[in-house]
C-alpha positions in Angstrom: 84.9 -15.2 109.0 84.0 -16.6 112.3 85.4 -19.5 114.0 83.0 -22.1 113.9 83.8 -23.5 117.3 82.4 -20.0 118.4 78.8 -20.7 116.8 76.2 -22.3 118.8 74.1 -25.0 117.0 70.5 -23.5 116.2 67.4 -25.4 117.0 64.8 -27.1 115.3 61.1 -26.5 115.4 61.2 -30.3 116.2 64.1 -30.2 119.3 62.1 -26.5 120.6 58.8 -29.2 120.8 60.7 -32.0 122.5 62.3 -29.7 124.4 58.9 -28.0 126.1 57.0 -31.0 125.7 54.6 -29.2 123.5 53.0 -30.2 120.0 55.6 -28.6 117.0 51.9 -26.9 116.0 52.2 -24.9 118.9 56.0 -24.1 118.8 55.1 -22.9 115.0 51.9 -20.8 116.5 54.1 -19.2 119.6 56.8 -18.2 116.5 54.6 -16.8 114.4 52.7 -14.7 117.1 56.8 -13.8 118.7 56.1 -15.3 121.5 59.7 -17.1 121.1 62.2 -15.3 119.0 62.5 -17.3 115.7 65.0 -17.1 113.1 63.8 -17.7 109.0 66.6 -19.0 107.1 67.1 -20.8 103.4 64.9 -20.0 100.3 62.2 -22.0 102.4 62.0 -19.9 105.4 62.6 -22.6 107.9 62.6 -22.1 110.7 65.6 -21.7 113.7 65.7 -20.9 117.8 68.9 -20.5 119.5 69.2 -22.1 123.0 69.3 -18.9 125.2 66.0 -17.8 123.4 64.3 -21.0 124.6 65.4 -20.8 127.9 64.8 -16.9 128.4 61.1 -17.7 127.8 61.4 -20.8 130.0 62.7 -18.5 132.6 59.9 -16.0 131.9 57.2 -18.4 131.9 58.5 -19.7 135.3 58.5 -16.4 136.8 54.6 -15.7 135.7 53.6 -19.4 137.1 54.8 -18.6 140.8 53.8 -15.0 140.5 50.0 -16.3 139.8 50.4 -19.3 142.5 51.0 -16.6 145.0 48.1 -14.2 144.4 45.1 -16.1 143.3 41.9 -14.2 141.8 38.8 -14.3 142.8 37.8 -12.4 139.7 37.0 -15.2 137.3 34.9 -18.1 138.6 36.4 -21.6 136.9 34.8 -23.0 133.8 34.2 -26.6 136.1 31.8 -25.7 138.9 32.5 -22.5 139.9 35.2 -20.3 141.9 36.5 -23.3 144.0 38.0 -20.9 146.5 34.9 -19.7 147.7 32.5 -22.9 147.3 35.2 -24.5 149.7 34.6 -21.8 152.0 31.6 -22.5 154.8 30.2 -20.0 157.1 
């Protein structure tokens, strides 16, 4: 049997939301499509993250924001008024 000092506390679908500041709805949706790793337990199926799962995709999600600040595209125009990059630019 394990120690249980050795077993890290699971989280909540509630603490995952607080935690990313996102709607529980969402944290349910990103489970269910494995965008974060999720662990069913009980006869209900509720549902579990561990910490370093919440902050691997924190971590990966940080790397894809400053990898698409640094190389912007000019391949879809913005849904408000066009591709700002280029109606800022004047000849």
């Amino acid at each position: 049997m394990a120690n249980p000092k050795q077993i890290d506390p699971m989280l909540t679908t509630s603490d995952v939301a607080r935690l990313l500041n996102v709607h529980i709805n969402t944290v349910r949706r990103w489970s269910n499509q494995g965008i974060i790793k999720t662990y069913r337990i009980g006869s209900r199926g509720d549902r579990r993250f561990r910490q370093e799962d919440i902050t691997s995709f924190l971590f990966q999600q940080s790397r894809i924001a400053e990898v698409s600040e640094e190389e912007p595209s000019f391949a879809r125009p913005s849904s408000r008024g066009g591709n700002k990059l280029l109606a800022d630019y004047k000849v």
